[in-house]
C-alpha positions as CSV (number, residue, x, y, z in Angstrom):
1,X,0.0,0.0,0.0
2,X,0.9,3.5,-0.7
3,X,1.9,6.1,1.9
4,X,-0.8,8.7,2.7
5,X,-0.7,11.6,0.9
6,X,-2.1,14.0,3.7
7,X,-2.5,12.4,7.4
8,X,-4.3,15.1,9.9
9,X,-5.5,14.4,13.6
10,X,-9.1,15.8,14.8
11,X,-10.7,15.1,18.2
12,X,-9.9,11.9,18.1
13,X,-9.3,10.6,14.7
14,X,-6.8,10.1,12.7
15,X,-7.6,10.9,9.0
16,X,-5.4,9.7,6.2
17,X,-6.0,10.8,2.8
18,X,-4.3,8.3,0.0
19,X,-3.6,8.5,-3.9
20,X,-6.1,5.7,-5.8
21,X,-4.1,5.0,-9.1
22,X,-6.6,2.9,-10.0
23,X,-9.3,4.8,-9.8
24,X,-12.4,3.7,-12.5
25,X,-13.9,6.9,-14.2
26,X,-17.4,7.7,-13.5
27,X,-18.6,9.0,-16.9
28,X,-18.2,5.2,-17.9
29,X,-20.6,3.1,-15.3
30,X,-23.6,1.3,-17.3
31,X,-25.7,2.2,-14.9
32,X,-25.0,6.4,-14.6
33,X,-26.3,8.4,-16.8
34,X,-24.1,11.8,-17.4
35,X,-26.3,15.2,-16.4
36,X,-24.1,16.9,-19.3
37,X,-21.3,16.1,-22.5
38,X,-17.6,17.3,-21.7
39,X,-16.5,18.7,-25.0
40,X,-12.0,18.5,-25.0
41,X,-8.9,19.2,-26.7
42,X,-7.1,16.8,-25.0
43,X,-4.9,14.7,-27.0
44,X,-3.9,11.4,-24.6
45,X,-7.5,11.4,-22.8
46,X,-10.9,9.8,-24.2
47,X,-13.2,12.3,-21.8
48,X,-16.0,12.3,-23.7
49,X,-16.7,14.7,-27.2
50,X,-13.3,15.6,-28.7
51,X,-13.3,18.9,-30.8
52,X,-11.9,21.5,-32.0
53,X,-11.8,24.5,-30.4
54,X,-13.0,26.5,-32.4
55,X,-16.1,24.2,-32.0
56,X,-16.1,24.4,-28.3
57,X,-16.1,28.0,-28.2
58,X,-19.0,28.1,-30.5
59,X,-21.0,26.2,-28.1
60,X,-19.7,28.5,-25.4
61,X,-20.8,31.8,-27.1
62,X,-24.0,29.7,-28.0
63,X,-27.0,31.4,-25.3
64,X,-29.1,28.0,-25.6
65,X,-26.8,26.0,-23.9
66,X,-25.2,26.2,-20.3
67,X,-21.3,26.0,-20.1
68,X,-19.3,25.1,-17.2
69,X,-15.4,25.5,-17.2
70,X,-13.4,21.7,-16.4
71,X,-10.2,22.0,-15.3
72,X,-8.1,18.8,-14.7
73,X,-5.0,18.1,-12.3
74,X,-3.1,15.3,-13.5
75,X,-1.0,12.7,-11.4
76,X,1.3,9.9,-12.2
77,X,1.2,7.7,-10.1
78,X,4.8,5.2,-9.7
């Protein structure tokens, strides 16, 4: 098992926070349906529509739909 990332004490537990590098995405579970479509640039990851941005910014300036930013921190895991 992996060391902790973050260990903290409060009252009188101990809380350890730990890395899962194998983590299963939640936009691909049969039985979850997805409230909205993440449209990406990204070149290594399958996250759902990939675009171009020009594309994505069209459906950004676009008033019939509502946008929300995704930002993404990535880890490697060893």
């Amino acid at each position: 098992m992996h060391e902790p990332v973050h260990t903290e004490t409060v009252g009188n537990y101990v809380i350890k926070i730990f890395q899962d590098c194998d983590a299963e995405s939640p936009r691909h579970r049969d039985y979850d349906s997805n409230l909205g479509t993440i449209y990406h640039t990204h070149s290594r990851y399958d996250l759902s529509e990939h675009m171009d941005i020009d594309d994505i910014q069209a459906i950004v300036n676009d008033s019939k739909y509502f946008t929300l930013p995704l930002y993404m921190k990535e880890f490697i895991c060893n």
